[in-house]
C-alpha positions in Angstrom: 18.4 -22.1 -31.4 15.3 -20.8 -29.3 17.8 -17.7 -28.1 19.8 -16.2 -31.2 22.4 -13.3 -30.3 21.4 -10.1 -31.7 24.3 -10.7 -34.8 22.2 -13.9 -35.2 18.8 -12.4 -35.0 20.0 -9.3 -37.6 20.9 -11.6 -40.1 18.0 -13.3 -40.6 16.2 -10.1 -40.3 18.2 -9.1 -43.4 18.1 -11.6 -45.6 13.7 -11.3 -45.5 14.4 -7.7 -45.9 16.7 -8.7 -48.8 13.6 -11.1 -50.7 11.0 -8.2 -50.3 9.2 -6.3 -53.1 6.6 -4.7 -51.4 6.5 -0.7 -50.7 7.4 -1.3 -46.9 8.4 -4.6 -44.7 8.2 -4.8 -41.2 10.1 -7.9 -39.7 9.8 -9.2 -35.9 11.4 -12.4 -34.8 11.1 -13.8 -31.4 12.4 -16.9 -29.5 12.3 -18.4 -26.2 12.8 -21.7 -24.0 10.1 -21.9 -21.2 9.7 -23.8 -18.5 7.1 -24.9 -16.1 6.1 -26.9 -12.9 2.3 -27.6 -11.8 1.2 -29.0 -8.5 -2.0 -29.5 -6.3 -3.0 -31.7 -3.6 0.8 -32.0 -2.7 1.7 -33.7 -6.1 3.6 -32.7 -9.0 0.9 -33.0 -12.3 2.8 -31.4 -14.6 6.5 -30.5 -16.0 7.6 -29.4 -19.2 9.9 -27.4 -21.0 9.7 -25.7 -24.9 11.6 -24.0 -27.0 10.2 -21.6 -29.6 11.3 -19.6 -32.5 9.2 -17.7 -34.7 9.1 -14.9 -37.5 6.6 -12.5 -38.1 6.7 -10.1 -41.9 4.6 -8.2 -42.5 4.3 -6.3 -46.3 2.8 -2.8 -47.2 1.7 -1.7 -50.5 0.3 1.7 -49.9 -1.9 1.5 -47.4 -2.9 -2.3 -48.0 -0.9 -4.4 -45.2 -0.8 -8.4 -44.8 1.5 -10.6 -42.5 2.6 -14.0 -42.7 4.2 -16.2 -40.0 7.0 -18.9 -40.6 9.2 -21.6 -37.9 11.4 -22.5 -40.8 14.5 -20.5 -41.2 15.8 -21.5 -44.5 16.2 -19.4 -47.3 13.2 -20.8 -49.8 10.9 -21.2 -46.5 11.9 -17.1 -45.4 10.9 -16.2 -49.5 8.0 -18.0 -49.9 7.4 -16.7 -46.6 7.8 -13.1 -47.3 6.2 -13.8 -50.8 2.9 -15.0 -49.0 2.9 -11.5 -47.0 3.1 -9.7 -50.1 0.2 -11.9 -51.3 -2.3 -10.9 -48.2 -0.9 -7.3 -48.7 -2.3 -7.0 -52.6 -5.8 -8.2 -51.4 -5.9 -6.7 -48.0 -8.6 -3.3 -47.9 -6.8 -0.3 -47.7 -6.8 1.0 -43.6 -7.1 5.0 -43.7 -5.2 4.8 -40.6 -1.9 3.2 -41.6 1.3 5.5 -40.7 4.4 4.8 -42.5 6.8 2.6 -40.4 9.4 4.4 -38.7 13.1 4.8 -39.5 16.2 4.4 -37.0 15.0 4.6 -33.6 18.0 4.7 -30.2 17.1 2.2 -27.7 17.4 2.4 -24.2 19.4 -0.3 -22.3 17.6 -2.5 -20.1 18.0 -5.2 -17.2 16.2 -7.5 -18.4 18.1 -10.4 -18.5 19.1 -12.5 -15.5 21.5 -15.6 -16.2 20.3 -16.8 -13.0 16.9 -17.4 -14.7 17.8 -18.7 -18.6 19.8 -21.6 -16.4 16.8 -23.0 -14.7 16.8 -26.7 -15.4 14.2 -29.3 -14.3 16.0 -29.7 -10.9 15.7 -26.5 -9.9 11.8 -26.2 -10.4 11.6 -29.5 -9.2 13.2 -28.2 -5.6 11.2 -24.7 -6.0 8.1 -27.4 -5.6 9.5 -29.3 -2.8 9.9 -26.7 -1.0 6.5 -25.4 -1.6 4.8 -28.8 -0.7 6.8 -29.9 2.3 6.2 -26.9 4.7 2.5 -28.0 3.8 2.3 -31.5 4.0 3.8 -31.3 6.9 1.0 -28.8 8.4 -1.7 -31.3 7.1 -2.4 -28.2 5.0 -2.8 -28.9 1.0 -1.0 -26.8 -1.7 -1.7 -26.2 -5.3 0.8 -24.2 -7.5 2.3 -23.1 -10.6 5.7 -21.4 -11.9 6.9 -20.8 -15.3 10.2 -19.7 -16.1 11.4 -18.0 -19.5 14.4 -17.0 -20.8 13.9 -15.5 -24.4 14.2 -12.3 -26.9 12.9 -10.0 -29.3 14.1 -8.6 -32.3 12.2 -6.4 -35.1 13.2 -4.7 -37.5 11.9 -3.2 -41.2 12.7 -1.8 -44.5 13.7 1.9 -43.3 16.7 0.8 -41.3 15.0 0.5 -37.9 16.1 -2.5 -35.8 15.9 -3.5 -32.1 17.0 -6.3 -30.1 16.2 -7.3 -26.8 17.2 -10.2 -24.1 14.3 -10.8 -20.7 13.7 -13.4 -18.4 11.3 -14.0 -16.2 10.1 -16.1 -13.4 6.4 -16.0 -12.2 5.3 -18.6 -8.9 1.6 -18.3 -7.7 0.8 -20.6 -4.6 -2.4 -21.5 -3.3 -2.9 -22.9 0.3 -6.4 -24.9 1.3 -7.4 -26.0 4.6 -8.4 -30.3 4.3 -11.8 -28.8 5.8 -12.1 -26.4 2.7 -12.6 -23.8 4.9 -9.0 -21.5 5.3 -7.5 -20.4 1.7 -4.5 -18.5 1.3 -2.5 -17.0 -1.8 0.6 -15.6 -2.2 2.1 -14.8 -5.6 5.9 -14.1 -6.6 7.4 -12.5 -9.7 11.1 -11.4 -10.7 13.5 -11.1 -13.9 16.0 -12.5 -11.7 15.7 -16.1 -10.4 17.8 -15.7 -7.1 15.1 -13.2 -5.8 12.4 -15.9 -5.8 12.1 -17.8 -2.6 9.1 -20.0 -3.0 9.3 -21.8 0.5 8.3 -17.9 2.0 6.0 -17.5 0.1 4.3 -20.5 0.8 4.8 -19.7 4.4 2.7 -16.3 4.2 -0.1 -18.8 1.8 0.0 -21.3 4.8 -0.7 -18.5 7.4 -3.6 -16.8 5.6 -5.3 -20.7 5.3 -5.0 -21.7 9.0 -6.3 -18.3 10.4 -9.2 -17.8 8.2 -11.4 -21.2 8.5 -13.9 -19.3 11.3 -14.8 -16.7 8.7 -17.5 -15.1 10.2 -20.2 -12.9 8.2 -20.2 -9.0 8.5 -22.7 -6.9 6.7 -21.7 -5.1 3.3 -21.0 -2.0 3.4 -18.4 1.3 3.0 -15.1 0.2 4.9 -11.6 1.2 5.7 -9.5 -1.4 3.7 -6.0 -2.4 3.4 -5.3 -3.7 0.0 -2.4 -6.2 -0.6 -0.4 -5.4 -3.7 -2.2 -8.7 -5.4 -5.5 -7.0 -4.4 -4.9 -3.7 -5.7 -2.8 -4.7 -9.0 -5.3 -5.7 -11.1 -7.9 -2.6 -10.5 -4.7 -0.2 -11.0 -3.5 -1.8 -14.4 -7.3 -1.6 -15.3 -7.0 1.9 -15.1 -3.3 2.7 -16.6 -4.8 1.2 -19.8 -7.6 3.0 -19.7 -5.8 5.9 -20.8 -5.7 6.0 -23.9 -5.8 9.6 -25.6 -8.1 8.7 -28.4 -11.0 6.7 -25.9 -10.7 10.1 -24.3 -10.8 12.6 -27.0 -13.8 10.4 -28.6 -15.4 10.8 -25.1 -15.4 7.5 -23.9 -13.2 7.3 -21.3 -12.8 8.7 -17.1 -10.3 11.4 -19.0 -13.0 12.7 -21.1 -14.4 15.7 -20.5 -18.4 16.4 -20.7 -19.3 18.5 -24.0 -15.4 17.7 -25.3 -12.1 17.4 -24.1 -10.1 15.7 -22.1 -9.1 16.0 -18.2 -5.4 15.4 -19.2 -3.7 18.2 -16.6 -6.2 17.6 -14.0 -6.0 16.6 -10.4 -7.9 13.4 -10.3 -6.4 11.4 -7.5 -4.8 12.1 -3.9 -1.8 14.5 -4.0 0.3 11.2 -3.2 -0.7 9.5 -5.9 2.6 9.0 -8.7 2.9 6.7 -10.9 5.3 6.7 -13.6 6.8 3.4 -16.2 10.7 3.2 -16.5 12.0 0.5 -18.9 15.4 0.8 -17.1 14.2 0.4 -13.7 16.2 -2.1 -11.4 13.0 -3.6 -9.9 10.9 -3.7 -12.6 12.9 -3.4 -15.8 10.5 -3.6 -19.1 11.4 -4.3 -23.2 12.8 -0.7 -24.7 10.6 -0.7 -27.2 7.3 -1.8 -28.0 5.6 -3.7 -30.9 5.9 -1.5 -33.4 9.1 0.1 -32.6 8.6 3.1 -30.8 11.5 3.4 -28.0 9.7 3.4 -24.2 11.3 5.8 -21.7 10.5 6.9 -18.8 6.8 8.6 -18.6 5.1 10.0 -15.3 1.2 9.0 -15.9 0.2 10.8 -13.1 2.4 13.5 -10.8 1.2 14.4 -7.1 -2.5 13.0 -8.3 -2.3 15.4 -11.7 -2.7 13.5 -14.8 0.6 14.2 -16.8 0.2 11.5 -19.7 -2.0 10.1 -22.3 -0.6 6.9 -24.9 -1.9 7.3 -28.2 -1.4 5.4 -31.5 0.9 6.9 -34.1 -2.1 7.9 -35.8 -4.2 9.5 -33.3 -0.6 11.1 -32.5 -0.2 12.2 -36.2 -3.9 13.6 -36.3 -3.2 15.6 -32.5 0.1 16.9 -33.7 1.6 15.4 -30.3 4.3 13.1 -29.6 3.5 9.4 -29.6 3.8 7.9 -26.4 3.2 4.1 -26.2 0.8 2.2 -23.7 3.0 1.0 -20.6 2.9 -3.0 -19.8 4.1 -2.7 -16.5 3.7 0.3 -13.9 5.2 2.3 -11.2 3.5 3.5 -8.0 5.7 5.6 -5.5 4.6 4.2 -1.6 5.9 4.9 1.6 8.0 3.2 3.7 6.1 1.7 6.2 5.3 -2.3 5.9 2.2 -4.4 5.5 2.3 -4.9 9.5 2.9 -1.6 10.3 -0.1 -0.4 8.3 -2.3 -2.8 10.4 -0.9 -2.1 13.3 -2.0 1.8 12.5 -5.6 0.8 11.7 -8.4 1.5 14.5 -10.8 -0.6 12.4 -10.8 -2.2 8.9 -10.6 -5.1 6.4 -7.6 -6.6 5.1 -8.0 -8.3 1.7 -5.7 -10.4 -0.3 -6.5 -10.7 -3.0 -9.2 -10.1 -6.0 -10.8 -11.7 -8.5 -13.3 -12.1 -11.2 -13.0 -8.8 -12.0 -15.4 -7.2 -14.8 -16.2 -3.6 -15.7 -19.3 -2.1 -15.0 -19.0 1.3 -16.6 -15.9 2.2 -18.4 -16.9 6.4 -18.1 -16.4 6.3 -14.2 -14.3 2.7 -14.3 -16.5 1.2 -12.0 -15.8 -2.6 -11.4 -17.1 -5.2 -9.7 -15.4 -8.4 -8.4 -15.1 -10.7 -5.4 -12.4 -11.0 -2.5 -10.9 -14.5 -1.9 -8.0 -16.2 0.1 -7.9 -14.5 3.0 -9.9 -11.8 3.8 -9.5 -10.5 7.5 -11.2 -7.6 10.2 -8.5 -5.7 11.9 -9.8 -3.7 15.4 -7.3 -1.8 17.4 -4.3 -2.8 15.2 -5.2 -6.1 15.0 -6.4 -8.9 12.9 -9.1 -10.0 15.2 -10.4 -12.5 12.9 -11.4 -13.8 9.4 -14.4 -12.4 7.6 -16.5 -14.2 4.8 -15.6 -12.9 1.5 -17.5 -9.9 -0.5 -18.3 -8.6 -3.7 -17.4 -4.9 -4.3 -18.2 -2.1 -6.5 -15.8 -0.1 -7.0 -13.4 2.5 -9.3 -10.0 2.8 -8.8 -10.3 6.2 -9.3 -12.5 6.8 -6.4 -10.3 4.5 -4.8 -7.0 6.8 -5.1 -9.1 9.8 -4.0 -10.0 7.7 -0.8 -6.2 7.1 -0.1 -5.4 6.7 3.8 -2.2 5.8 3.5 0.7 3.9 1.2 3.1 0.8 2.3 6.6 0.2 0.3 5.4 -0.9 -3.0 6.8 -4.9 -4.3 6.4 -6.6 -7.7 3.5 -8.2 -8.7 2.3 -9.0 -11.8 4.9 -7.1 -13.8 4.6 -4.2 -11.7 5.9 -2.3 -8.7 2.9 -1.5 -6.6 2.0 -0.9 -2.3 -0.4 -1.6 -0.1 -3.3 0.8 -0.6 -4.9 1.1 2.8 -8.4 3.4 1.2 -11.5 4.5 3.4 -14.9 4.0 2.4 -14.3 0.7 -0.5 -17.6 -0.4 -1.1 -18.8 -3.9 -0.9 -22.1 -4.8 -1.9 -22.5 -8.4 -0.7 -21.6 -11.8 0.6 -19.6 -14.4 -0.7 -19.7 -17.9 0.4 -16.9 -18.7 -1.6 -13.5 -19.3 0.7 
């Protein structure tokens, strides 16, 4: 019952709709079977597989709003259900920033759903291990890794007449590779809507690589460098940033897109002229829900357009107050690369750093979106188009807009991390110190 056909998931929606007394009712209902595998030291821990269906109501009186939550699907549990939001609602405080709920909305169609993936069964993630571990064990090299697979679907809908339904599946598979010294580590990390994409014994293979060549890290001194960023090193710094840009943080002046003495850098050049990046729920590569949580249809948006900043999201308040159209946040991005791959961009360095991966990110200063974090698992000096050797790990300071203003050049952009991103290879990345950490 975890997945219920949009029919399926309507009705229910209705009949709540049908108990309600309150001045507005929002409704979302969600379901979803999961899956999972864990391994380390060459051993399956962990397996498991749940399915979940749950509702969500939430009433309105006026500006007064509570919500309730219910796994029961039967008509006295779905009333006293609904009866219970109504409850909160009455002694809920009044929020001067409630918006009405919205009416009919049109939905994009989206890829999102891979039969491929809702069949996974225990044999297949049992194989997807094996053929992580072997290529290991046989290498005297030891592995540690995770996938989880979900199959699953939304549905919301409220007391205006709006509804939505939408089927996804995903698959995630991270991989970690360890020398038995403990002194090579290596990480790859793999994630698709459709199953059949996912090839965990290659991406082991790249894990493995990184681990043997970078036991005889040696030390080099901190410092501004050249560095080529691996999609799973840049990802988290860029999606930093994308939600970062929120209108109201800026027009409140405390954000990178506020303006000194008021206003807001929205139409500004910020970052290299290469630099597009856009969110597109109907792309093939990286296809997202159509709508978000509270309704609003996502379409395509370009955030930024030849390094200009060309969008904002707001709330449907702060939208309301503005007088501009509400845009919602994206949860997965788009960055336009090139064409060239990960080894031709070393092959056209005279001298830099290749890293991974990062981690342990935190902010320093939201204003200028300085971070600070730590390479790890595999970091590497290139010299004359080639990696020459491993290098200990550093801690950096950096901002990812300073980053994309230091842009060299761009590889083809892959998925990772719900998002479609490429190498970055970026002059003058500062790191700030050593790392003894493999």
């Amino acid at each position: 019952m975890a997945i219920l056909t949009k029919e399926e998931a309507k009705q229910i929606i209705d009949k709540v709709l049908a108990f309600s007394k309150a001045d507005e009712m929002s409704v979302n209902l969600n379901g979803s079977r999961t899956g999972n595998i864990r391994y380390a030291r060459n051993s399956v821990s962990t397996s498991g597989e749940t399915n979940n269906l749950s509702l969500s109501i939430t009433a309105v009186y006026g500006k007064r709003s509570g919500t309730a939550t219910i796994n029961e699907f039967d008509d006295a549990s779905l009333e006293k259900t609904v009866r219970r939001a109504e409850e909160i609602a009455r002694l809920a405080p009044e929020n001067p920033e409630y918006v009405p709920m919205l009416g009919p909305q049109k939905y994009l169609e989206t890829p999102t759903y891979f039969e491929s993936t809702a069949k996974i069964d225990p044999a297949f993630r049992a194989q997807a291990a094996f053929d992580s571990i072997d290529p290991c064990s046989k290498k005297n090299l030891t592995a540690a890794g995770y996938m989880e697979d979900t199959a699953g679907f939304s549905a919301i809908g409220n007391s205006k007449g709006l509804f939505g339904y939408n089927k996804a599946t995903s698959v995630d598979f991270s991989i970690t590779v360890r020398t038995n010294d403990g002194l090579g580590s290596g990480y790859a990390k793999r994630d698709f809507n459709d199953a059949a994409q996912l090839n965990t014994r290659s991406a082991t293979e790249v894990a493995m690589q990184k681990a043997l060549t970078s036991t005889t890290a040696r030390a080099l001194e901190p410092g501004k460098y050249t560095v080529i960023l691996e999609p799973a090193a840049s990802i988290d710094l860029l999606q930093n940033m994308m939600r970062s840009m929120d209108a109201r943080n800026a027009d409140e002046g405390r954000s990178f897109l506020s303006k000194r003495g008021g206003g807001t850098r929205l139409g500004e050049k910020l970052f290299d002229e290469r630099v597009n990046i856009y969110s597109d729920p109907t792309s093939v590569d990286n296809p997202d829900s159509p709508f978000a949580g509270d309704g609003r249809p996502q379409e395509k948006v370009m955030w930024v357009e030849n390094g200009v900043v060309k969008n904002m999201f707001y709330s449907r308040y702060w939208a309301q107050e503005k007088g501009v159209k509400a845009v919602p946040s994206p949860s997965g991005i788009i960055m336009a690369g090139g064409t060239q791959s990960l080894a031709d961009m070393i092959r056209n360095t005279e001298k830099g750093i290749l890293v991974t991966r990062l981690w342990y990110i935190r902010a320093v200063d939201p204003q200028t979106l300085l971070y600070t974090g730590l390479t790890r698992d595999g970091t590497f000096y290139i010299e004359n188009g080639k990696i020459k050797h491993p290098v200990k790990n550093f801690r950096f300071n950096e901002s990812p807009v300073i980053m994309l203003n230091n842009l060299e050049a761009m590889g083809k952009p892959v998925r990772v991390n719900g998002s479609m991103v490429p190498p970055l290879k970026i002059r003058d990345f500062t790191f700030t110190s050593l790392s003894d950490a493999v």
